[in-house]
N, CA, C and O of each residue as an XYZ file, in Angstrom:
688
protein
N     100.619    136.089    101.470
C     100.299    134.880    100.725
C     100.272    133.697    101.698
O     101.089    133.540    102.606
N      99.066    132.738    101.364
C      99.122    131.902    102.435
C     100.456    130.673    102.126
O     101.155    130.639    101.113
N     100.536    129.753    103.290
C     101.581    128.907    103.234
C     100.716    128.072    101.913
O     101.257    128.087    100.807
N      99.737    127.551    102.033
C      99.537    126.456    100.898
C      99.587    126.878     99.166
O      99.458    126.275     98.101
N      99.806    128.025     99.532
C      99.621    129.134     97.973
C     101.485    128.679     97.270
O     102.094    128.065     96.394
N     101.644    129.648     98.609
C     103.467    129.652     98.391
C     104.075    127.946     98.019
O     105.015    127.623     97.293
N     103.302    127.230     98.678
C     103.795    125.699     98.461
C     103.546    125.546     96.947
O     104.508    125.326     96.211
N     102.383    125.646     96.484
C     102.113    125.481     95.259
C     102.785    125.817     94.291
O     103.249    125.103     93.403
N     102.879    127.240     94.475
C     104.147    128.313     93.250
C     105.574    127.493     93.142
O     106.294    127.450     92.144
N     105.873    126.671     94.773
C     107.181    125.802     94.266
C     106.979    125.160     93.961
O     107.973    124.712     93.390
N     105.702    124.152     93.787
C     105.619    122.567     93.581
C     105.029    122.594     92.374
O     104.900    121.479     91.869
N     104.478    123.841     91.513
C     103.777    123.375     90.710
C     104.965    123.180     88.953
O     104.769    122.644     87.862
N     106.330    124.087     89.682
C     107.274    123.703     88.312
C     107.923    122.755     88.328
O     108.665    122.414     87.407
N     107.732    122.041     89.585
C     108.327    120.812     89.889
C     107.228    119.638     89.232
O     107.616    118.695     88.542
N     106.119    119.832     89.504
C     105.437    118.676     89.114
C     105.551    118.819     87.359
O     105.715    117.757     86.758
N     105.480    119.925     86.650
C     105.533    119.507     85.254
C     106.785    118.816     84.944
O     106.787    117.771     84.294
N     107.928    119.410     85.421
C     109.305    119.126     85.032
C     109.097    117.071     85.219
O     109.458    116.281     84.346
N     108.447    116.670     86.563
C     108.655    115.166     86.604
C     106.846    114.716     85.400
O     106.686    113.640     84.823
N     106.280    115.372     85.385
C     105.535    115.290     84.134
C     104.391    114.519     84.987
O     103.957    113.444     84.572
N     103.906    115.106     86.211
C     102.721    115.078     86.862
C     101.873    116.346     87.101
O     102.450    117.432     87.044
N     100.582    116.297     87.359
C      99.433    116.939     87.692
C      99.601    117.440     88.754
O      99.416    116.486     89.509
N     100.004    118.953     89.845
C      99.399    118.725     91.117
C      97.802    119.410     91.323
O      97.296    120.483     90.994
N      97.300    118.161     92.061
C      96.020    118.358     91.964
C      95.717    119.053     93.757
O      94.556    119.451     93.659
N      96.066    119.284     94.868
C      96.206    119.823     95.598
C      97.292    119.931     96.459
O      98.224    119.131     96.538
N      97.112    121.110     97.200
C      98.410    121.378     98.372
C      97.668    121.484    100.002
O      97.018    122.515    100.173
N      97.711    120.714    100.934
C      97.166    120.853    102.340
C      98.295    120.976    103.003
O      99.326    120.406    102.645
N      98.196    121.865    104.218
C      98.958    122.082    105.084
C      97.779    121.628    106.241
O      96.679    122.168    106.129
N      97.965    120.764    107.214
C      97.284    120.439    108.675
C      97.754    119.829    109.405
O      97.990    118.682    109.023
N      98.307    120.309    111.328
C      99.187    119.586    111.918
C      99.884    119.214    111.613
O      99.951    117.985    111.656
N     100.604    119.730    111.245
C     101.947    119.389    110.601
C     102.319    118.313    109.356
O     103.299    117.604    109.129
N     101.307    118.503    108.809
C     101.161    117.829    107.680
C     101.457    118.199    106.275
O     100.532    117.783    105.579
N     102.288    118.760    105.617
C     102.090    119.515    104.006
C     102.049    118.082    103.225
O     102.977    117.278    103.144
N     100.739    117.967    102.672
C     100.632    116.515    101.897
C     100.219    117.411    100.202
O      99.411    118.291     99.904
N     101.099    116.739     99.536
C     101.172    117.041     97.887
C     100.502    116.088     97.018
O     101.028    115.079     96.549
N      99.112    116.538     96.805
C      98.118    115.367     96.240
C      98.823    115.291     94.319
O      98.779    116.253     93.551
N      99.246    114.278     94.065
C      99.423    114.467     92.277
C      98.901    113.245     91.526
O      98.756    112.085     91.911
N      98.638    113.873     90.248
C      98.159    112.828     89.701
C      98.340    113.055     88.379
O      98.562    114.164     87.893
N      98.217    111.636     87.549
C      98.847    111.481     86.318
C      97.611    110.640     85.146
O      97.277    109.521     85.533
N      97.051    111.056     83.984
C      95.746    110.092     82.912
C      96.958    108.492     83.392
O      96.353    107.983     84.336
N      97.433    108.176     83.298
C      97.729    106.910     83.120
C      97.956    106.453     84.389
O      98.138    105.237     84.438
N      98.017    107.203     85.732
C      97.936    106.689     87.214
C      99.576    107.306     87.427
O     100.427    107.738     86.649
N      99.495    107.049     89.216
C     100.565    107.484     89.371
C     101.595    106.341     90.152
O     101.032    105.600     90.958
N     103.055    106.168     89.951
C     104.203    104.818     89.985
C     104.478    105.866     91.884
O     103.997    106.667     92.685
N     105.652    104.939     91.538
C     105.953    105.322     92.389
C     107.333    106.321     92.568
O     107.828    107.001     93.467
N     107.679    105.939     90.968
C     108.830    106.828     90.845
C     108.229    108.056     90.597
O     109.117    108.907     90.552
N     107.209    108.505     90.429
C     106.979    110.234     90.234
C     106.811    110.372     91.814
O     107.068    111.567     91.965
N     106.646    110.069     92.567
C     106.170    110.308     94.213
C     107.173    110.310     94.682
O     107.403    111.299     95.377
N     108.203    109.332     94.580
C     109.690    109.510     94.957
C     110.544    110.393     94.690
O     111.213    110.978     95.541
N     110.617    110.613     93.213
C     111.227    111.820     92.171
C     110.830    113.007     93.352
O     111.532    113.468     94.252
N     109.242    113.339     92.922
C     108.512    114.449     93.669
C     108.663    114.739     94.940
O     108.488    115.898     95.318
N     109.064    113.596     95.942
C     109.568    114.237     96.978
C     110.899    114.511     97.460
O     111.221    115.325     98.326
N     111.692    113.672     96.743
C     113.645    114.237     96.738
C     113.061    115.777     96.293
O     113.175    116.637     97.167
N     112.508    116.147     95.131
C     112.514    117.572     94.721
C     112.280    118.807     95.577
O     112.896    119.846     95.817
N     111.231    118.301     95.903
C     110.209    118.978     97.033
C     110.809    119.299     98.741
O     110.640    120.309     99.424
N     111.582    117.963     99.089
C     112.444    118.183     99.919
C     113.654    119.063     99.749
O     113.853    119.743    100.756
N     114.600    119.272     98.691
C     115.411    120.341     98.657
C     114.817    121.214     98.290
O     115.775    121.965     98.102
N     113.817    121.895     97.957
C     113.384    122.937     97.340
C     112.672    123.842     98.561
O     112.793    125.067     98.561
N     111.976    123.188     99.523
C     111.674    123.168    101.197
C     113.069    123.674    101.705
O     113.408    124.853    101.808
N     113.736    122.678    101.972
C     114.522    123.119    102.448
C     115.537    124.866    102.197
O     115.828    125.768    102.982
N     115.717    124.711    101.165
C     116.463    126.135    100.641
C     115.256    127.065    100.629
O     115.517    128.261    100.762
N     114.043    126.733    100.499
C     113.228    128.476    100.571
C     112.813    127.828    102.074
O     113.088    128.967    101.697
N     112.534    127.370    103.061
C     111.993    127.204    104.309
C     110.607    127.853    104.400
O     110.200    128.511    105.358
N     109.848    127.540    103.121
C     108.449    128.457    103.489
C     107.381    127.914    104.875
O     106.316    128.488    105.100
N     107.795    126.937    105.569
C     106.985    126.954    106.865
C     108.109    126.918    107.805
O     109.176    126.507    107.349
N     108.065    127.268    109.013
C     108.606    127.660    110.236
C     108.340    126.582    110.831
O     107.231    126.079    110.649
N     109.390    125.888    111.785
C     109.484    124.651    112.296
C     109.883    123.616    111.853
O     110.823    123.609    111.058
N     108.971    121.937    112.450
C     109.333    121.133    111.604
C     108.322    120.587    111.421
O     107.492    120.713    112.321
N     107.879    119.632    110.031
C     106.539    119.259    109.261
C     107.046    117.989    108.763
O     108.257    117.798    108.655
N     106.086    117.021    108.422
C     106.065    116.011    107.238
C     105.784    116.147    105.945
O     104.612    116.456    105.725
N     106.365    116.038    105.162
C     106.134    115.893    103.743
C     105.636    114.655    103.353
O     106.206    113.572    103.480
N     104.047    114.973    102.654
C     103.913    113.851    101.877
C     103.130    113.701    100.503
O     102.001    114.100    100.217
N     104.179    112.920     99.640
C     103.312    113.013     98.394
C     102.330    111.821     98.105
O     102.836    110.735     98.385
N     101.025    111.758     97.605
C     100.397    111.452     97.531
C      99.509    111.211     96.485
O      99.451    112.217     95.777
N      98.467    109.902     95.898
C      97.623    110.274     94.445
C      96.687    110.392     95.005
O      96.711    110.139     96.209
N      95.217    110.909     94.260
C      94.174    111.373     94.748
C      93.577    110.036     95.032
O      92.486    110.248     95.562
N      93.742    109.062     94.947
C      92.430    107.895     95.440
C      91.259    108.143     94.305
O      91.060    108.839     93.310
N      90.577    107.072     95.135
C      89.104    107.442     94.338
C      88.233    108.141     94.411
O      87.419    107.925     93.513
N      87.908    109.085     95.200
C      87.599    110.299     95.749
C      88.453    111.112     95.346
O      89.644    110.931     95.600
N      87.901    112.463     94.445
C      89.160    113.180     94.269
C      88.617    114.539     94.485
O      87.450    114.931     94.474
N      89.768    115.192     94.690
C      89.241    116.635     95.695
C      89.244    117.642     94.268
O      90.168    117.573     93.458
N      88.100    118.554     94.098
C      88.294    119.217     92.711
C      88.581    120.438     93.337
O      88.093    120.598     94.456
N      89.415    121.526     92.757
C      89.928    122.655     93.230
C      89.893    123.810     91.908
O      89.286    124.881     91.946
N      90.330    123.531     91.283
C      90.820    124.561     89.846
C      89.804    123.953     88.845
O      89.158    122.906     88.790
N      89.949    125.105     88.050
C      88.720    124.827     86.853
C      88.648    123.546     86.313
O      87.764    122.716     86.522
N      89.755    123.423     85.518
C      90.067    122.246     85.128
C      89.925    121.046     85.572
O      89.532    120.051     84.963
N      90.295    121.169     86.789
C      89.564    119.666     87.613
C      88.266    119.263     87.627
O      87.772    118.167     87.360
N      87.756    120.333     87.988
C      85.809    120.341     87.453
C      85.452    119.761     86.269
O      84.780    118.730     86.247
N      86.002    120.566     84.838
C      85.655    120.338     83.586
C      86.055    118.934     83.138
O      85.455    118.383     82.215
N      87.355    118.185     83.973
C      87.252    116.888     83.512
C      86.488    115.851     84.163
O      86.543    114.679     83.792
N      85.661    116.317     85.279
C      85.118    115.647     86.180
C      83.421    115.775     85.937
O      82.581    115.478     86.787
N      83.123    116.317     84.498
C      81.980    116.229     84.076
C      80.994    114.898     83.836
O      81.447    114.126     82.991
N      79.868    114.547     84.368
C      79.321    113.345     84.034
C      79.541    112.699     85.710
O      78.759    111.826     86.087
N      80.436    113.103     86.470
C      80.858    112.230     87.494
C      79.864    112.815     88.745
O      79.319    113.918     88.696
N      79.766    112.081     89.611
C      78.932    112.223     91.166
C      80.316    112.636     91.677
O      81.393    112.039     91.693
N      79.844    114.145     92.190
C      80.325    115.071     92.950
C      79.344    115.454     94.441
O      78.141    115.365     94.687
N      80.762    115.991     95.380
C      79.996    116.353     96.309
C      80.692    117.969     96.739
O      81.892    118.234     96.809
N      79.423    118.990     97.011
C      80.052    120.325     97.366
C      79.757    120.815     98.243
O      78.548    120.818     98.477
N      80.492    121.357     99.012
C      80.078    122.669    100.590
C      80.471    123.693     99.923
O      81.343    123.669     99.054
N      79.774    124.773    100.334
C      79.560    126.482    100.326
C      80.564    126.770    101.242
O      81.074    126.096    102.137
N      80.762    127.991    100.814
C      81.241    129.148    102.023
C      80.073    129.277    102.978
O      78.908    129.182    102.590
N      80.418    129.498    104.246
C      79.388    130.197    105.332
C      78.459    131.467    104.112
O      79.016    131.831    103.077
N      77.377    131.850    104.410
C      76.747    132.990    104.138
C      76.077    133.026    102.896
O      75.408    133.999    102.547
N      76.249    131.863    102.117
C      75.707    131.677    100.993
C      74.585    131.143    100.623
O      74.333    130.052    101.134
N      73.585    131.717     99.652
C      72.140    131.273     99.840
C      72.132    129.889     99.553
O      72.979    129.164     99.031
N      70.469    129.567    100.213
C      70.617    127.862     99.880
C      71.642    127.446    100.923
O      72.439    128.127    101.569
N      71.264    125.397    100.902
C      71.685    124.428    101.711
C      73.338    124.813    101.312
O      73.759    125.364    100.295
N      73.957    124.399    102.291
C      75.720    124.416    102.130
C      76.250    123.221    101.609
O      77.406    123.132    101.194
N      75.491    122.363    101.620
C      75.600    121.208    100.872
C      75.513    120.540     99.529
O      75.643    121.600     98.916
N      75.432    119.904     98.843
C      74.803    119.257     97.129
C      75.624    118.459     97.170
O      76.658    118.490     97.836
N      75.245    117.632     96.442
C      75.444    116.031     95.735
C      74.896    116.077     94.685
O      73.871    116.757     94.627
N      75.408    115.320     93.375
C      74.582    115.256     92.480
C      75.736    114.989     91.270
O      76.935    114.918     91.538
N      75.209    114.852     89.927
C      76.209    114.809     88.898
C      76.396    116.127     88.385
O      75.579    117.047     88.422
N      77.766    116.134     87.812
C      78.443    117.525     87.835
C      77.551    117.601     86.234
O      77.464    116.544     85.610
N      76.901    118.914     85.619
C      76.862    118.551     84.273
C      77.206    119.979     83.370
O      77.112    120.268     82.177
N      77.517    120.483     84.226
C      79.070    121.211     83.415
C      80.008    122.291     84.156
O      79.917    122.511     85.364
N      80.803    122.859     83.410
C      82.041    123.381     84.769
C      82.863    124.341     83.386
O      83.154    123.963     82.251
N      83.004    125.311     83.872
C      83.718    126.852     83.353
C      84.716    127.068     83.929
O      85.295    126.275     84.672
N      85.155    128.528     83.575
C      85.899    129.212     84.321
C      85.673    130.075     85.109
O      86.506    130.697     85.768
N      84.359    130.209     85.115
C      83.138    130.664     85.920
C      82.674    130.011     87.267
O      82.865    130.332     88.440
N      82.068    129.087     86.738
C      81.351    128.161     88.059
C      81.592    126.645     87.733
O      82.653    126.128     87.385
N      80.402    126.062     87.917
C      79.754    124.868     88.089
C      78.228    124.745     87.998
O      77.552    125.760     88.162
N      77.595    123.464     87.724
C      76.931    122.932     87.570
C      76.244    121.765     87.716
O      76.238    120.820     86.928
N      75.433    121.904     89.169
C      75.187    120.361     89.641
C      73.570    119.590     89.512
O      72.623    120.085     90.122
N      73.428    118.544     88.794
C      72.116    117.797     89.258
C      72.026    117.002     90.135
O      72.820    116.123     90.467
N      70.903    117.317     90.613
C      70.693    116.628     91.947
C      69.851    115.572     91.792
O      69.030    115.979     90.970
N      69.539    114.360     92.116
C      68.921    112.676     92.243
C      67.169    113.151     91.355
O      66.487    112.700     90.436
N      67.090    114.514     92.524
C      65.790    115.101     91.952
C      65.212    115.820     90.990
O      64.113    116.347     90.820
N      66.386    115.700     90.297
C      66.220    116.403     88.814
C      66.389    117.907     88.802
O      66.304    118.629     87.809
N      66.711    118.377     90.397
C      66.723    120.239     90.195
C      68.502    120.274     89.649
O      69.314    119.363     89.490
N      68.582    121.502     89.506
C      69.929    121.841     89.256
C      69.841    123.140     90.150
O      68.843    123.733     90.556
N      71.416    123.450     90.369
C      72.230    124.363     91.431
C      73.465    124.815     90.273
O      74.086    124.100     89.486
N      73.524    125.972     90.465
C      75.252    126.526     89.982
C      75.741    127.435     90.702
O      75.225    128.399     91.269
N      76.862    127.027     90.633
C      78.096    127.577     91.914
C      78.889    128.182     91.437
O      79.403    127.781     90.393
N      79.266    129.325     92.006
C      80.341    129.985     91.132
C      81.818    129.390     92.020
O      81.855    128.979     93.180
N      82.822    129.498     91.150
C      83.639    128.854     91.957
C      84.525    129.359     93.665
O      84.849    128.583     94.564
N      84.729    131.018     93.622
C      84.853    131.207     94.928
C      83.022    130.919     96.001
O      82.950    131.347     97.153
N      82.415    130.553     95.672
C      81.161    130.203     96.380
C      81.688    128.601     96.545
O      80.696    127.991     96.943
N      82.515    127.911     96.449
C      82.915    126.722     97.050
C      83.960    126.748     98.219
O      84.663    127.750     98.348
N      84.074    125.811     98.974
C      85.097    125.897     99.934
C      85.083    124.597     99.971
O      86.177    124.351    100.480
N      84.288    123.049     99.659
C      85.212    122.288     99.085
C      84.300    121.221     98.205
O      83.070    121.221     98.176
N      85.266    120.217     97.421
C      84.430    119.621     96.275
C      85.104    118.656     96.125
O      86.332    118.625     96.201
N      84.303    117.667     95.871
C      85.156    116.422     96.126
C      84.238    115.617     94.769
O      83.154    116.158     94.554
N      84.594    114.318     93.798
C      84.135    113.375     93.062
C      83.894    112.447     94.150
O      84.711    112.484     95.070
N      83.256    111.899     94.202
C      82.092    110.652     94.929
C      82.055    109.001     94.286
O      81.308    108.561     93.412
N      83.030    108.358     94.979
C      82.834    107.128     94.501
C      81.485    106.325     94.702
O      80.988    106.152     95.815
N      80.910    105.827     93.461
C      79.969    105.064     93.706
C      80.126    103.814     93.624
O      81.018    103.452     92.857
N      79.372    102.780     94.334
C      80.264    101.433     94.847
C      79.322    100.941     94.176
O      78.396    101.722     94.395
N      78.819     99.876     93.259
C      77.928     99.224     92.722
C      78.295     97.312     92.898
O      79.089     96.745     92.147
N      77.787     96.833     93.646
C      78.107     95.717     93.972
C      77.524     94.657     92.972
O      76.341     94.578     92.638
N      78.796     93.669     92.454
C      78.253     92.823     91.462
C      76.967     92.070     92.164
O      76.837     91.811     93.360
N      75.948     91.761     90.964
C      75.089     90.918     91.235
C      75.708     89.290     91.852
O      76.687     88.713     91.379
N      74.730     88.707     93.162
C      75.295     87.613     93.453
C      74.399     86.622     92.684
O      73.235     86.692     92.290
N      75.496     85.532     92.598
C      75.131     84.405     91.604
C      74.057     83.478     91.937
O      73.575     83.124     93.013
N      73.820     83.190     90.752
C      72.000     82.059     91.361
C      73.000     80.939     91.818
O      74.190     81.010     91.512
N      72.481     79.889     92.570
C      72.665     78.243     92.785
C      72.652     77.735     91.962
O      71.456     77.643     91.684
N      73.359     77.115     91.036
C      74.106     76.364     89.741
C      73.111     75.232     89.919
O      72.544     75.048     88.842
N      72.600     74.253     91.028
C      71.950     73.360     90.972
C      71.657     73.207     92.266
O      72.212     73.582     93.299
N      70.132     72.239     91.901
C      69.325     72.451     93.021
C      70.059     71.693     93.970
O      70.463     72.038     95.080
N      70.180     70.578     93.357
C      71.291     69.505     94.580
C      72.379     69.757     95.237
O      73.024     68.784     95.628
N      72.932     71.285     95.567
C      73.749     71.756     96.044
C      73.707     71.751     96.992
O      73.728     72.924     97.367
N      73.623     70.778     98.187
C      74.039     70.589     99.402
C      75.134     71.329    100.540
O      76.022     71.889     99.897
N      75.249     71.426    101.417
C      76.508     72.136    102.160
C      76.987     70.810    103.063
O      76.233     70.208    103.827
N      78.301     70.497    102.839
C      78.843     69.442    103.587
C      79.009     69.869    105.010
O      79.022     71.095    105.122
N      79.136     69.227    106.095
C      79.827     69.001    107.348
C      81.119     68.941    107.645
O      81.760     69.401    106.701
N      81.739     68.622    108.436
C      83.584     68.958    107.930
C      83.612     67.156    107.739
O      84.188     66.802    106.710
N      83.217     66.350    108.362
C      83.510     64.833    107.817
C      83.327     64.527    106.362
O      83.439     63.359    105.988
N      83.028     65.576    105.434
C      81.949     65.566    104.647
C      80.518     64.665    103.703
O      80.386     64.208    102.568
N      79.557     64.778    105.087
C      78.296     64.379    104.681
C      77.253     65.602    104.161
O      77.261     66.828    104.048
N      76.683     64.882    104.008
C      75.862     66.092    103.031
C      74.484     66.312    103.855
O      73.510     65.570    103.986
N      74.839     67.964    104.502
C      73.898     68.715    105.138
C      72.868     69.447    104.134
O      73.240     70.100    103.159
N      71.583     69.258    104.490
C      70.741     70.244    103.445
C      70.507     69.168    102.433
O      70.990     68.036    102.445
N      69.434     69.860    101.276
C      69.028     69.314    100.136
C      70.179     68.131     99.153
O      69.792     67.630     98.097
């Protein structure tokens, strides 16, 4: 069983008990970072809670060899989809996916998710095609923030001048 598996099996009765989501487990350079998340956002007391827990619970099973950082973490705005469920609530949203090596078609897609099983997935793309993925045919998937910048405001009036620092009036 891999280390990020085994992390999970401990962290995942821990996260219901403090009454959070874990939404992933990474192990890299010495990194084990515990992504969680909560519908109403996450404080800081579940991250705190979650890592006193997580730290004795590490400690007494020692499932990695050496020494590592622990860190708990919320998903941001970008959120990494992994398990079915993460998909199925992430319907309607701009997603982004890579393939496994060897798999037909680009290894890539973007597009809006427009539906998600226990099966696969389901992506549209800008161009109106669609793609479905079964879910071991992913290796990773992420929601896609889209940044939409407020419209900037007209000039309130034409006589809007720009002062000088003495302030005289430069311009119209």
């Amino acid at each position: 069983m891999a280390v990020t598996d085994r992390i999970d099996a401990m962290a995942a009765p821990l996260c219901e008990r403090i009454g959070v989501e874990l939404v992933d487990v990474e192990y890299e350079g010495g990194v084990l970072r515990l992504v969680i998340d909560h519908p109403d956002g996450i404080g800081m007391d579940a991250i705190a809670g979650l890592t006193r827990e997580m730290s004795r619970a590490l400690d007494h099973e020692e499932p990695i060899p050496g020494t590592f950082t622990l860190e708990v973490t919320s998903p941001g705005l970008e959120r990494s989809l992994r398990r079915p469920a993460q998909f199925e609530r992430a319907i309607g949203c701009e997603v982004a996916v890579k393939t496994r090596p060897g798999m037909d078609g680009p290894r890539r897609a973007t597009g809006v998710l427009e539906s998600a099983d226990e099966d696969g997935i389901e992506v549209r793309s800008a161009d109106g095609s669609s793609r479905v993925f079964r879910h071991d045919e992913i290796l990773k998937a992420h929601t896609v923030f889209v940044w939409t910048p407020e419209p900037k405001s007209e000039r309130k009036g034409k006589d809007q001048g720009v002062t000088d620092a003495p302030g005289r009036k430069v311009g119209p």
